[in-house]
MARBA-3410 file (N, C-alpha, C, O; in Angstrom, 1 decimal):
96
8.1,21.5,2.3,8.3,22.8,3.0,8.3,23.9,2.1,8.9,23.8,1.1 ~ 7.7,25.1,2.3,7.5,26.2,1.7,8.7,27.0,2.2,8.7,27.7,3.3 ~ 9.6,26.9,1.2,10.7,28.1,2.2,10.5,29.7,2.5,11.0,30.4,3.4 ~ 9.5,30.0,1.7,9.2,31.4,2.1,8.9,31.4,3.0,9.7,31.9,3.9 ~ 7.7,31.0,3.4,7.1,30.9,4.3,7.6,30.1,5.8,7.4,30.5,6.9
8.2,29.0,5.6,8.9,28.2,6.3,7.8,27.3,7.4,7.9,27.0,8.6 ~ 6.6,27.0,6.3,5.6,26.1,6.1,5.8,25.0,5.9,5.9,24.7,4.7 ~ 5.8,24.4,6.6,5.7,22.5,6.2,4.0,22.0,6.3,3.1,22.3,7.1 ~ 4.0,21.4,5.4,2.6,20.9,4.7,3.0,19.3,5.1,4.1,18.8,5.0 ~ 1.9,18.7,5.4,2.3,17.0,5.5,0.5,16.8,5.2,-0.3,17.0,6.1
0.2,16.3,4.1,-0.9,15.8,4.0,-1.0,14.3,3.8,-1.8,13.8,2.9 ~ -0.3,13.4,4.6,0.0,12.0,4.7,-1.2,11.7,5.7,-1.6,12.2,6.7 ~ -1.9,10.6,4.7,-2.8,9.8,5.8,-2.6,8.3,5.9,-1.7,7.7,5.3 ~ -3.5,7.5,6.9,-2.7,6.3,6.7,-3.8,5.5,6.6,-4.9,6.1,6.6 ~ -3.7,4.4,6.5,-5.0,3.5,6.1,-4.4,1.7,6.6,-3.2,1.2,6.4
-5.1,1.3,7.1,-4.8,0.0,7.9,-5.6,-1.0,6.9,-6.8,-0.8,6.6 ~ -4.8,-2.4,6.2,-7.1,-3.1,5.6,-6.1,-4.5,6.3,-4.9,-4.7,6.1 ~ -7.1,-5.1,7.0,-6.8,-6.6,7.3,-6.9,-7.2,6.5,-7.8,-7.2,5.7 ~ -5.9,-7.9,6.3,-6.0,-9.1,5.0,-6.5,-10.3,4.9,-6.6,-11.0,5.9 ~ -6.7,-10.6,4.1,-8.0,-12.0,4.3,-6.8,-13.1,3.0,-6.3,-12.8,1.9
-6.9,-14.4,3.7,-6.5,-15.5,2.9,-5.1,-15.5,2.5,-4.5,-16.4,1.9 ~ -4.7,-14.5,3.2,-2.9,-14.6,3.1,-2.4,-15.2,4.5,-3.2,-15.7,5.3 ~ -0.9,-15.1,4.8,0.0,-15.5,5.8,-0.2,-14.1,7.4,-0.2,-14.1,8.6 ~ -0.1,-12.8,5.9,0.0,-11.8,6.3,-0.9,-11.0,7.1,-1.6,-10.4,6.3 ~ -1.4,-10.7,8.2,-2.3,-10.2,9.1,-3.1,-8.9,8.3,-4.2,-8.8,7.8
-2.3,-8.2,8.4,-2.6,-7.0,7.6,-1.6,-6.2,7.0,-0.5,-6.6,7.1 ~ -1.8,-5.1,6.4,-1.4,-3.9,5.4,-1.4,-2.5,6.2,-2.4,-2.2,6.7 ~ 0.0,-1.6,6.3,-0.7,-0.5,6.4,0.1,0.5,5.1,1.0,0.1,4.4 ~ -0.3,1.2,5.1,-0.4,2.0,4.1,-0.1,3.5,4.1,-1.2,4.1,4.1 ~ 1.0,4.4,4.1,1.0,6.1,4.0,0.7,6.4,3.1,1.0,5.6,2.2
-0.1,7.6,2.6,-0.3,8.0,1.4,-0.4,9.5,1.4,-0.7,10.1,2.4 ~ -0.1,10.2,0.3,-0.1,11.4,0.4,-0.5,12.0,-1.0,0.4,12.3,-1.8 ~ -2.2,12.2,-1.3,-2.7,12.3,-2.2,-2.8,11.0,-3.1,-3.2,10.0,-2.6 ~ -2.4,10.9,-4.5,-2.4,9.5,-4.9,-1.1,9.1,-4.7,-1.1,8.0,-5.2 ~ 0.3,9.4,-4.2,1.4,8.8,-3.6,1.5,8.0,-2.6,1.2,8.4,-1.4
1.8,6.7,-2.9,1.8,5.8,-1.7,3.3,6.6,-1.1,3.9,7.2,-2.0 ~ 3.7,6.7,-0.2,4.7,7.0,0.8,5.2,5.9,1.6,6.1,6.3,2.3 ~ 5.1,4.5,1.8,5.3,3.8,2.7,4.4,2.5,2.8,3.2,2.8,2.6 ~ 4.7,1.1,3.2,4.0,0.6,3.0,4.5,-0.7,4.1,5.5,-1.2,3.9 ~ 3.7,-1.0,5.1,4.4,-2.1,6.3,3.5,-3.3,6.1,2.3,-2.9,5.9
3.6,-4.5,6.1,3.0,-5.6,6.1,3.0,-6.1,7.4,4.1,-6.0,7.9 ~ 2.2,-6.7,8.2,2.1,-7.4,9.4,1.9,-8.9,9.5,0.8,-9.5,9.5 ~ 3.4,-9.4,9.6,3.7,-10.5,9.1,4.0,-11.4,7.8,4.9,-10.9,7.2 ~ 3.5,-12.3,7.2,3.8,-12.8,6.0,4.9,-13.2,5.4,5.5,-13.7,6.4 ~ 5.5,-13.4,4.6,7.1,-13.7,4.1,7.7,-12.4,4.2,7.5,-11.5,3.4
8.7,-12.3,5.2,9.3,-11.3,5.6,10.1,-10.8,4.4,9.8,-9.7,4.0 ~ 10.9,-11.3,3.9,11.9,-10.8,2.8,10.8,-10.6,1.2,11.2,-9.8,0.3 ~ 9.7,-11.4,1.3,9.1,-10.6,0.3,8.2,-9.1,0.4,7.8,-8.2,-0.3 ~ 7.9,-9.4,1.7,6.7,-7.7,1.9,7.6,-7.2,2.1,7.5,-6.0,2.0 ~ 9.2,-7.5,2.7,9.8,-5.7,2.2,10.2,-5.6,1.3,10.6,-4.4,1.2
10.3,-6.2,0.1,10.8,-6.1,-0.8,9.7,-5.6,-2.0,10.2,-5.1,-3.0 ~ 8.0,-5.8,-1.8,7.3,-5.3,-2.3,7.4,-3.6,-1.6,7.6,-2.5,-2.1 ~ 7.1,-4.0,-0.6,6.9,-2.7,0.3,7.9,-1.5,-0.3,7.4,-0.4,-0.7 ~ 9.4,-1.8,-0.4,10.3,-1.2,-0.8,9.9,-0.6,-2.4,9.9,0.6,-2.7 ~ 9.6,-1.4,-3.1,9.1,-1.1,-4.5,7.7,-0.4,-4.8,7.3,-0.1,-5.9
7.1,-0.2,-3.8,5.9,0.8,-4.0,6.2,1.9,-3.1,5.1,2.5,-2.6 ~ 7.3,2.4,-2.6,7.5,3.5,-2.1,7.6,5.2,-3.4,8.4,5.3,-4.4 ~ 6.9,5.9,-3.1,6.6,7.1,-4.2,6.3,6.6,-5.3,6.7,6.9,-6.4 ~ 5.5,5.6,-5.1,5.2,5.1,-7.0,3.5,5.9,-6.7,3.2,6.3,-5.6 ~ 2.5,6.0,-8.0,1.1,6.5,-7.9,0.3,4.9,-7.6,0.7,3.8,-8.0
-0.9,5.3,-6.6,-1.7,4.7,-6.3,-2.6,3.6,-7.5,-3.1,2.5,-7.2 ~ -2.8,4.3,-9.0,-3.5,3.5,-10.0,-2.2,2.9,-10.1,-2.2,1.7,-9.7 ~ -0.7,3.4,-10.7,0.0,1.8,-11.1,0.2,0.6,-10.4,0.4,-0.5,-10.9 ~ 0.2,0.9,-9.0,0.4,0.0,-7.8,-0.5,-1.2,-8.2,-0.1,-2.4,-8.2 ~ -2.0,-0.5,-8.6,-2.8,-1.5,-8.1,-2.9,-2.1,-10.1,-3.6,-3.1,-10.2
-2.6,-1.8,-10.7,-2.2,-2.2,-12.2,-1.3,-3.1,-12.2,-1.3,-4.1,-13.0 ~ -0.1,-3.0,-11.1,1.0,-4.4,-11.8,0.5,-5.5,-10.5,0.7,-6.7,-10.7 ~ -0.1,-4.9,-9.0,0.2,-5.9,-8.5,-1.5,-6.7,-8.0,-1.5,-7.4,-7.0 ~ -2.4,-6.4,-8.8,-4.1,-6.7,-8.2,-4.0,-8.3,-9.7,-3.6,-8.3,-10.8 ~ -4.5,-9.3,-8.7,-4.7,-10.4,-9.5,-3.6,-11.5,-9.4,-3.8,-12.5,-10.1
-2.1,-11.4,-8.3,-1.2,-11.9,-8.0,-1.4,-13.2,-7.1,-1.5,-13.0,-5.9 ~ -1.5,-14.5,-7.4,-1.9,-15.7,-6.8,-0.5,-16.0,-6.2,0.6,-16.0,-6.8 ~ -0.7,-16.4,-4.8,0.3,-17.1,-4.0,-0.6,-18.9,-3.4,-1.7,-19.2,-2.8 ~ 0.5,-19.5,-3.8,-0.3,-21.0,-3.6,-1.7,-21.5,-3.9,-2.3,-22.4,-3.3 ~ -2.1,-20.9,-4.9,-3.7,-21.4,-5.7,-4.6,-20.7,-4.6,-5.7,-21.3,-4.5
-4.6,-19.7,-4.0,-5.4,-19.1,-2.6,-6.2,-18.2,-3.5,-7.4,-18.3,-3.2 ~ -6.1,-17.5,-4.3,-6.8,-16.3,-5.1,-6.4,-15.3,-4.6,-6.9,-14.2,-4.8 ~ -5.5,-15.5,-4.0,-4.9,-13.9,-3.7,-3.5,-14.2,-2.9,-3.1,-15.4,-2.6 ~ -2.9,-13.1,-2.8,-1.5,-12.7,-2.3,-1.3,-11.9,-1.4,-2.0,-10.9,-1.5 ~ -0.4,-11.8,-0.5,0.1,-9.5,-0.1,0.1,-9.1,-1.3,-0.9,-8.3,-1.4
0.8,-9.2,-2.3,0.3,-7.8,-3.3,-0.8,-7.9,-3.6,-1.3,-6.8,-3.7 ~ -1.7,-9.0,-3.7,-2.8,-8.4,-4.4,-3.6,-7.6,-3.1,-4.3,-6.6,-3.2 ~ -3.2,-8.3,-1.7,-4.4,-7.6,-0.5,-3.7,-6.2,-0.9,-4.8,-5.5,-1.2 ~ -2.8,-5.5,-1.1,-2.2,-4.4,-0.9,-3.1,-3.9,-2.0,-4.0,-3.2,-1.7 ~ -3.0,-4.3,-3.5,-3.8,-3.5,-4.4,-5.2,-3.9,-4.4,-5.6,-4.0,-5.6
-6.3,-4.2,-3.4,-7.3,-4.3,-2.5,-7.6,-2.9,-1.8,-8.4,-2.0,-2.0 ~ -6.4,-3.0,-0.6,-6.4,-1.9,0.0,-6.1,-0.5,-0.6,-6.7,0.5,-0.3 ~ -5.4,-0.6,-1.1,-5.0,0.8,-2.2,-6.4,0.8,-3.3,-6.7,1.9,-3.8 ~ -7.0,-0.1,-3.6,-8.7,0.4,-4.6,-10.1,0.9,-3.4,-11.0,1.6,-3.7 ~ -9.9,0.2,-2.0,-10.0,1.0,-0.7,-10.1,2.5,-0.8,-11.1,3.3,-0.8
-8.4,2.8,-0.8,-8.2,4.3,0.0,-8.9,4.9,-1.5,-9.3,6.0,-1.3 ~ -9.0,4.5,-2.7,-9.1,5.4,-3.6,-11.0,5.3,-4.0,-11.6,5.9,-4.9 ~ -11.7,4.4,-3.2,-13.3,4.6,-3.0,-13.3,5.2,-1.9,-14.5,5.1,-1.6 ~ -12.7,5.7,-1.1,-12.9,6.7,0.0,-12.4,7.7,-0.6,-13.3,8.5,-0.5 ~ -11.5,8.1,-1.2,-10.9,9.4,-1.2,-12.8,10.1,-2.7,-13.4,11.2,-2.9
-12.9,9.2,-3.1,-14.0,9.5,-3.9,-15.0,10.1,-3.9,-15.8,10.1,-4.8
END
């Protein structure tokens, strides 16, 4: 919010990616410039997607996808973190 002005600015967009080869249905994703803001998983191991979810709140969009792209759950080739840092290399070939 701009107090002079008493302007609130919200440039939060959201981005949905279905996830493929996980438990987890899909990803959604707040973002606000390269700040992720929020992050809900639809379905999957409950106590772990909030627990990632919780840990990519206000972190930047490239480290997100730096610690968690390449993360194997049960020999599948992929994970929720990695679909998440999928989705997050997504919002950032669109924002391009």
């Amino acid at each position: 919010m701009n107090a002079a002005a008493g302007i609130i600015t919200n440039n939060m967009e959201t981005y949905v990616h279905r996830n493929s080869g996980v438990c987890s249905r899909s990803v959604t994703i707040t973002y606000e410039g390269n700040i992720v803001k929020d992050v809900k998983f639809d379905g999957g191991c409950h106590g772990n997607t909030q627990g990632v979810a919780i840990l990519c709140k206000d972190r930047p969009i490239d480290e997100l996808i730096h610690l968690l792209r390449g993360i194997d759950c049960h020999n599948r080739g992929t994970s929720c973190p990695d679909q998440l840092a999928i989705a997050l290399e997504e919002i950032k070939a669109k924002s391009n």
